[in-house]
C-alpha positions in Angstrom: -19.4 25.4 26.4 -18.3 25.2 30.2 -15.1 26.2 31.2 -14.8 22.7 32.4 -15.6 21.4 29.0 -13.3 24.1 27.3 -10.6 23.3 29.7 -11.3 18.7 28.9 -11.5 20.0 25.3 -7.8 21.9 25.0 -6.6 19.3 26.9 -7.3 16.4 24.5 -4.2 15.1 21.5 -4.4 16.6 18.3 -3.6 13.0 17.1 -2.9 9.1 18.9 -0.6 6.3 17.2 -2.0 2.9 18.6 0.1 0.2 16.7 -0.9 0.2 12.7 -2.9 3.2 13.2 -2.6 6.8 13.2 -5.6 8.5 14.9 -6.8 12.2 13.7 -9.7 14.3 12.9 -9.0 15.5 9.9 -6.2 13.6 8.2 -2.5 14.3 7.2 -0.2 16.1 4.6 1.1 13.5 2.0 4.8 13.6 2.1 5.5 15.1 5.5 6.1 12.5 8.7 3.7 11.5 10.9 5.0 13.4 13.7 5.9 17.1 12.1 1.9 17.5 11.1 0.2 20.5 11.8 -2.5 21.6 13.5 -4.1 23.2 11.0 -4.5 20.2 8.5 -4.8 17.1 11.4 -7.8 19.5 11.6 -8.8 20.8 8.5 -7.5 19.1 5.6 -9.4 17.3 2.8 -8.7 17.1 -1.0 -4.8 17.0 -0.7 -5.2 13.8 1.8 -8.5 12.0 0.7 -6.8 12.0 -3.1 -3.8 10.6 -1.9 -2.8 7.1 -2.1 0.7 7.8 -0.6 1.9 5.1 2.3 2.0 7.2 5.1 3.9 4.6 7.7 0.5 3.8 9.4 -3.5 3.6 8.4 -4.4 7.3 9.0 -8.1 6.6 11.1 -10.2 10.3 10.5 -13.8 11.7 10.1 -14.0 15.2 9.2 -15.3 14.5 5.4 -18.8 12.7 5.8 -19.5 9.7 3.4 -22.6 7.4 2.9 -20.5 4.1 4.4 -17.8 4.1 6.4 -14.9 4.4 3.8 -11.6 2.0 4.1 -8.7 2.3 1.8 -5.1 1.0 2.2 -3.6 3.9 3.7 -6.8 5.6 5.6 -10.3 4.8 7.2 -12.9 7.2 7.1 -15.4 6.5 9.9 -17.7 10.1 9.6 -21.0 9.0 8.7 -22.3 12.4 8.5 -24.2 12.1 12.0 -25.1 15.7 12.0 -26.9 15.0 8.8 -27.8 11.6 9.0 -27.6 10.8 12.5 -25.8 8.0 12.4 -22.5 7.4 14.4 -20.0 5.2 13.6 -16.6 4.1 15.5 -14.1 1.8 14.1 -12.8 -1.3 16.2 -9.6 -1.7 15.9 -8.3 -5.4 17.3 -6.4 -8.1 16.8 -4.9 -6.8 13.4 -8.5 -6.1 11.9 -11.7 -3.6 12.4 -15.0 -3.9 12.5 -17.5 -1.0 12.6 -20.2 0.1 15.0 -23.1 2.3 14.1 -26.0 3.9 16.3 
């Protein structure tokens, strides 16, 4: 990398609450708030998160853990497709209450 893209890259949020939704890479620990994650699982963490089915205030929106489809529960969407391995992308839409996927 750059140092201009190291520099854009530290500068970026570790996580983004637009309305309903809680935006990360990773996911969060079930049973502590929203804003008192850490680093280290809005990054890293899997089992603990992706086998809960806690409420965790908002729709937690991650990748990190590629599946087939992009993968929608009530308390999380999963929108890592695996496009190192499969090379597709996806993004979720997130609008007027709903979402809606798009995939290249």
């Amino acid at each position: 990398l750059t140092q201009d893209e190291t520099r854009f890259l530290s500068s970026l949020r570790l996580s983004l609450t637009v309305g309903r939704y809680f935006i990360c890479h990773a996911g969060v620990r079930p049973g502590v708030p929203l804003d008192r994650q850490s680093e280290q699982d809005l990054l890293w963490i899997r089992r603990a998160f992706l086998d809960s089915d806690a409420d965790f205030g908002k729709v937690v929106v991650h990748g990190h853990t590629p599946v087939p489809e992009p993968e929608v529960k009530a308390n999380r969407i999963n929108v890592d497709t695996g496009a190192v391995f499969s090379g597709r992308l996806t993004c979720v839409v997130l609008e007027g209450g709903g979402h809606r996927f798009l995939t290249a």
